[in-house]
N, C-alpha and C positions, 0 to 999 in steps of 0.2 A: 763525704757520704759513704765510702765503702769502709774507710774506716772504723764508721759508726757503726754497718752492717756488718762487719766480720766481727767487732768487739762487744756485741749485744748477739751473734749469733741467730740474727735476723732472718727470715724464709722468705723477704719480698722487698719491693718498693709500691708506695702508692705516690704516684704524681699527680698531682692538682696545680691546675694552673693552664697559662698556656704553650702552646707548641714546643716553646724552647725549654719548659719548664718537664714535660714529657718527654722530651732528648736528651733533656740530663739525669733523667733517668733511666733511658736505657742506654745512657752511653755508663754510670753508675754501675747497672747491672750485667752491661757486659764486663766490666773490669774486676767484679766481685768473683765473677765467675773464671775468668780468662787471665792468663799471665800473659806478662810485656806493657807496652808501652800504649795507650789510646792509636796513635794514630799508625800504629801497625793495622791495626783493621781497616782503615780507611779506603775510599775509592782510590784515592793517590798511587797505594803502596797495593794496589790491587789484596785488600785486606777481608772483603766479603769472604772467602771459601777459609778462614780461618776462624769464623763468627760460629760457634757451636749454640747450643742451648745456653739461654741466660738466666739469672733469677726473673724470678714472677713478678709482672706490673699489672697492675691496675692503672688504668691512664682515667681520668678524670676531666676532662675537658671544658675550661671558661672561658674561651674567648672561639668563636666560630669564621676557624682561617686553615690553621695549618692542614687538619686533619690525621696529626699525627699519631691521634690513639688508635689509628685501623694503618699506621701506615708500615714499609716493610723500611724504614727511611730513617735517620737522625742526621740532625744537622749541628755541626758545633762550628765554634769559632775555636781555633785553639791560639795558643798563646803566642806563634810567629802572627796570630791578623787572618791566616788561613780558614777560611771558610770550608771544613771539610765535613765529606757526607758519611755515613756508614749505612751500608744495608746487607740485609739479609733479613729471609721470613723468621727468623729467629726473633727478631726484634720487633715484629709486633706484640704487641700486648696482648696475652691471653684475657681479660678484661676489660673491658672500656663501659665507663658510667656515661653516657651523653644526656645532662640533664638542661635542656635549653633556660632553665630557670636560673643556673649559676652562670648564665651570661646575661641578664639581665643589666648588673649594674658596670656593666664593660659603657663608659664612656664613646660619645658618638664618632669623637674622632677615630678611637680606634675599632667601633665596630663596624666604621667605615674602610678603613686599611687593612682589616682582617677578612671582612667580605670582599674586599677587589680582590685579596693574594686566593680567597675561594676559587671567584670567579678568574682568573688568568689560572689556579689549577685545573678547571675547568676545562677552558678554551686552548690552553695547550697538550692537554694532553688527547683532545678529537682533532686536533691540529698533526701533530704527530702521525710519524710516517709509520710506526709500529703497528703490526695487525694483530687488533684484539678489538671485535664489535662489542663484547660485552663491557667493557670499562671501556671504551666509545658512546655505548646510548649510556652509561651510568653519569658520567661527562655531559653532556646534554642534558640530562633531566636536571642537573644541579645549574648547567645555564638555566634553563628555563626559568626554575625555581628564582635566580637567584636577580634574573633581569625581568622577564617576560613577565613575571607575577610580582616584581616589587617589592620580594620581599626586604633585601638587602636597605633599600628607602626607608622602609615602614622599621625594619629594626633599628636604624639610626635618626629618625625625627620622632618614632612613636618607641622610647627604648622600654615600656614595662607592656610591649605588644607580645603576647606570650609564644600566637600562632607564630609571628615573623623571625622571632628566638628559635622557634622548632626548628621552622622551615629553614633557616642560614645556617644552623646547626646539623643538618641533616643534608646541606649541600656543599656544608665542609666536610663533611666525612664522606661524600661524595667524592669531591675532587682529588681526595688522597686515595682513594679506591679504582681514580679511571688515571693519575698518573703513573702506574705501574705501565702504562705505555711512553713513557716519558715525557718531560718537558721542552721548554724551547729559549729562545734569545731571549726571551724577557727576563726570564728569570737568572739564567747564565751574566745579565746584565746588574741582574738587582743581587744575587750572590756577589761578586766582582765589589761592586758599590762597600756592602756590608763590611767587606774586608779594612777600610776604613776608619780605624776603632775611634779617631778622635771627633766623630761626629755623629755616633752612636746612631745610626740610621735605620728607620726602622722596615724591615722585610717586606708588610705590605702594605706600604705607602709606595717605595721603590716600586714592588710590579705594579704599582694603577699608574703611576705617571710613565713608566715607559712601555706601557702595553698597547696605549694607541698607536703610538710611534711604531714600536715593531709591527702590529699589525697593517699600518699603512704601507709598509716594508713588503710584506709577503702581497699584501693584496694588489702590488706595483709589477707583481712581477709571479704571478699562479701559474702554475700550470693543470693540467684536467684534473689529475688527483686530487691537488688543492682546495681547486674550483669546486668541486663535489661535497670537499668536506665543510668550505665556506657555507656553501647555499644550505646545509644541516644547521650549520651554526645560527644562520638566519632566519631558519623556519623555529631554531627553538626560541631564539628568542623574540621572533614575533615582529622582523621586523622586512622590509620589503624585497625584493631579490634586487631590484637594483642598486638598495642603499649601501653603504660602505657600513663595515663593523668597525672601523677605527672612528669612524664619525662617533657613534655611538656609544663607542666608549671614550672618547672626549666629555661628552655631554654628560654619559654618567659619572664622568669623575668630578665636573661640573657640579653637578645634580648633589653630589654627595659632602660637597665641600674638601675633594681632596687638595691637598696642597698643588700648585698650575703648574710647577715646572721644579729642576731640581736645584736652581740656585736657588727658592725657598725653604729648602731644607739641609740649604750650607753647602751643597756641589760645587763647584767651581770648573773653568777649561780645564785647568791644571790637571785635573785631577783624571782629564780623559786617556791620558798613555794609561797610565796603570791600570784603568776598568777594564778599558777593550784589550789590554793583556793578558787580563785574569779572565774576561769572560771566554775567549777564545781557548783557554785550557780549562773551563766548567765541565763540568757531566753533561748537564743543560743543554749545551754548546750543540750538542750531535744529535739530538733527537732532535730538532730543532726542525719543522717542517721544510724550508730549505737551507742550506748551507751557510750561514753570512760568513762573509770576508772582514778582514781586520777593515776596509773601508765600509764597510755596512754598518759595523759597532760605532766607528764613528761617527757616522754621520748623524744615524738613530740618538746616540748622546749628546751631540752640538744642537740638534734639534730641537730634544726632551732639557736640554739647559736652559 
């Protein structure tokens, strides 16, 4: 790609597609712009404060998940299996087309997996110990939206539902707007996972199956803070103050036909040293509403197997 734009003397990229489709394009345009290597930028190589201005994206967005066309975020797999992130506001997209109509023919399995990696951006990032109420209630409204009002259901059983298209689409772009407070173990789990290449796993189907499990995790062991932020999570999505949210999102992964556990989609024991290795050195990892320990990854993963 950059070759193609330095030797046509190119002024942009337009990315159509989804999330990762959007990340390779500004990882694209930052390399158009920037000399060295991709992963000098990286969170790894603490590469953010080297991220200047990039060429010009347009992000275009068809599948309603990542929310990468508002986000400051890319995520790449590079070629060690490395799941690594880059950020800086640079790299948002001065542009973004949000046409809920070009996700229409997104098939239901995945705009079921797309909408749970919504909703887990969602829920971790008002989970999150980071202080910022405005992308806290922007987080909540996109639960609300995405559980409480059913839209996420009605986009995957009713898929030419144009309102349920807006609405999942407008709460993906949500979740990428209120995780600039960070994420948590679910995701630090389902990164880890992706790293994986011979089992091509896909991003969010990983966080709907281990997002009950972590959240039964945290809700085992709150504290006031937490608590506070639970009983938020609860009123948005409408459900009782004594119920469990992990219950909840059992049922709706149920409800949605996600796949039940991850040895349906090729996991195996084996495979748990290496997750909870990698998850333990994620970004994810630390904003993580409480701390897990390399016993906590595991258990969460022998669980969710």
């Amino acid at each position: 790609l950059v070759e193609i734009y330095r030797a046509n003397n190119c002024d942009g990229f337009i990315a159509l597609g989804c999330g990762s489709s959007i990340d390779i394009a500004k990882a694209a345009a930052l390399l158009a712009t920037h000399d060295g290597e991709l992963a000098r930028f990286g969170v790894a190589q603490r590469g953010g404060k080297h991220i200047g201005r990039v060429a010009p994206i347009i992000a275009i967005p068809t599948t309603a998940g990542t929310g990468s066309e508002v986000s400051v975020a890319a995520m790449i797999i590079m070629e060690s299996g490395t799941k690594e992130i880059f950020i800086s506001p640079n790299l948002i997209p001065p542009i973004a087309i949000c046409d809920p109509l070009l996700t229409v023919g997104l098939p239901p399995h995945l705009t079921a997996a797309t909408g749970m990696d919504a909703f887990t951006h969602c829920l971790e990032a008002v989970l999150s110990p980071a202080i910022n109420p405005p992308a806290e209630a922007i987080g909540l409204d996109g639960i609300e939206r995405i559980y409480a009002q059913d839209w996420l259901y009605r986009a995957v059983f009713e898929p030419a539902n144009a309102d349920a298209r807006w609405h999942m689409l407008m709460a993906s772009t949500e979740g990428a707007l209120a995780f600039v407070k960070g994420l948590g173990a679910c995701h630090a789990l389902a990164h880890s996972c992706s790293r994986i290449k011979s089992l091509n796993l896909h991003h969010g189907a990983l966080n709907a199956i281990f997002l009950p499990w972590v959240l039964e995790a945290i809700e085992a062991k709150p504290d006031e803070t937490i608590n506070a932020k639970l009983w938020r999570i609860k009123r948005a999505m409408g459900i009782a103050a004594g119920e469990q949210i992990s219950e909840a999102a059992f049922a709706l992964n149920k409800k949605l036909n996600i796949p039940p556990n991850l040895a349906a989609i090729g996991l195996k024991a084996e495979h748990c040293n290496e997750v909870v290795e990698y998850a333990l050195l994620d970004f994810a990892h630390i904003t993580n509403c409480i701390i897990f320990d390399e016993n906590d990854y595991r258990e969460i993963f022998l669980k969710a197997l």
